[in-house]
N, C-alpha and C positions, 0 to 999 in steps of 0.2 A: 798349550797344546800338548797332550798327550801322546807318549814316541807311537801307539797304535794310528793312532788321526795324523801325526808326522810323517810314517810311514806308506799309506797309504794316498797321502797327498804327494807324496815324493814321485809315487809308481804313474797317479796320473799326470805331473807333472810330465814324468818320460814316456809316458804314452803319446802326448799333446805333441810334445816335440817330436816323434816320432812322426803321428800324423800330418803333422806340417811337411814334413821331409817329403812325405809319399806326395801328397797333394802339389809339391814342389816339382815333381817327377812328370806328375800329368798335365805337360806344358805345351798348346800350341801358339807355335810362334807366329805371330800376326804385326812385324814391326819391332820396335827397340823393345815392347812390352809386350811378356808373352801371357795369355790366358792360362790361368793356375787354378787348380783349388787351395792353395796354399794360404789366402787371405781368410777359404772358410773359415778353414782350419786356425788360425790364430783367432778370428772373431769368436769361434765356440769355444776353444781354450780360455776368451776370458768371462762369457757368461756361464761356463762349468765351473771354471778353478778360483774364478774373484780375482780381485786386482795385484793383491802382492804373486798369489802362483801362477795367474797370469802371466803379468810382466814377469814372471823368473822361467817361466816358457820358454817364452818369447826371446829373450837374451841369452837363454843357452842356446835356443836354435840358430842367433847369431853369430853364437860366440865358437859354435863347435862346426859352422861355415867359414867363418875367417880361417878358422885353425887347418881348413882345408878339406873338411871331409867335404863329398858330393851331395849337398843339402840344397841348394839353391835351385830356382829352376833350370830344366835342363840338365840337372844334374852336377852342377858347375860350384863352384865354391871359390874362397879367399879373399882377400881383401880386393881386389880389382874388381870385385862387384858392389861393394859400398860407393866405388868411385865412378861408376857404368849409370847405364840410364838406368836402370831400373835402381841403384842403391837409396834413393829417396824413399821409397816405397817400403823398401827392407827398412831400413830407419823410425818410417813412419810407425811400423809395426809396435813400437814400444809405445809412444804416447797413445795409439788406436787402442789397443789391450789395456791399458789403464784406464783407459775413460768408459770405454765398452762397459769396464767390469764395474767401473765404479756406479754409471747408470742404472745397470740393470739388477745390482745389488740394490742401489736406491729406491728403486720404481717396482723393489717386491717380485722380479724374477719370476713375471707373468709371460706367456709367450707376447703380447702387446710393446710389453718394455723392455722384453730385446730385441725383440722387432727394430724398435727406435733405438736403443742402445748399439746396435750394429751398422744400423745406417749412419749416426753420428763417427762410430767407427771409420766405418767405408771413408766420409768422408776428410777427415785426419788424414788417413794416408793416400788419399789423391792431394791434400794440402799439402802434405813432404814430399809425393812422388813428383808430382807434374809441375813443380816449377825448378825441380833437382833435374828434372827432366827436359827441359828445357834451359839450364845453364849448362847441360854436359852437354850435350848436342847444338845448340846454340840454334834452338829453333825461337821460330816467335810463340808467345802463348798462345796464340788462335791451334797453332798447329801442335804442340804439346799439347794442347788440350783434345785433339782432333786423331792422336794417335795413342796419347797417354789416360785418356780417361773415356770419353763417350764411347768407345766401341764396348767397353765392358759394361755399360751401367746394366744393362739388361741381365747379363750373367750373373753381375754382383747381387741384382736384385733376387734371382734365382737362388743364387749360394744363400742369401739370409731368409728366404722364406724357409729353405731345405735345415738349415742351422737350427732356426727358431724351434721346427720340429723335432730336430735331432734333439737340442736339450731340453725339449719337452717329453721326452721320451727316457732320456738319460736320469735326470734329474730324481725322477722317483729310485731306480734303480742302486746308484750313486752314494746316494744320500752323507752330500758332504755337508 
């Protein structure tokens, strides 16, 4: 990779993490799990940037939350949020973004196959969040699932249709 294409992959990296932060901020609290855009935003982080600047997102937006800046939702940060209900979800974030990107690199980066590339997403990190979410809180899975997951499908489903657009839209733009 050439330091111009290095360069430039760097700047959207920190933009990506950037936008996760803001999307972290627009949080209504509805229970242990608050409604974010902050999953958009990692999910189009990984069918913009691919799987390696994906996941390197992704892990600094963790990494520069443990360190304490206000990135988290609500504005909240540090390590006590890895161990809170919601730290499954943040977690999950790394496997969701690698898979995301690796699908929709595979299936030719058509709005159809991030479609599906983001819902396999989606579903990744309700498999880390909602059963992390349920060992912290020491609920049953009927009700982790009933507080941790179903109330968002419908938004989630909205942020990926909105997504799919957005990097239908970026992509020519971009031109990574």
């Amino acid at each position: 990779m050439n330091s111009s294409k290095q360069l430039r992959m760097t700047v959207y990296t920190s933009l990506f993490v950037a936008f996760i932060a803001i999307g972290a901020f627009i949080a209504i609290p509805v229970g242990p799990v608050p409604i974010v855009l902050q999953n958009m935003f990692v999910l189009l982080a990984a069918i913009i940037l691919g799987p390696v600047w994906g996941l390197s997102c992704v892990a600094i937006y963790l990494l520069i939350g443990l360190a304490g800046l206000p990135v988290f939702a609500g504005g909240t940060s540090g390590i006590g949020k890895l161990f809170g209900p919601t730290g499954g979800y943040l977690l999950g974030y790394l496997p969701a973004v690698f898979v995301t990107a690796g699908i929709s690199k595979g299936l030719g980066k058509k709005m159809s196959s991030d479609v599906i590339a983001m819902l396999i997403g989606s579903l990744i990190i309700y498999a880390a969040g909602v059963p992390w979410l349920k060992v912290v809180t020491s609920m049953t899975y009927e009700k982790a699932l009933a507080v941790g997951m179903y109330p968002f499908l419908i938004g989630d489903a909205l942020k990926i249709i909105a997504a799919a657009f957005i990097a239908k839209t970026l992509r020519p733009v971009i031109k990574l």
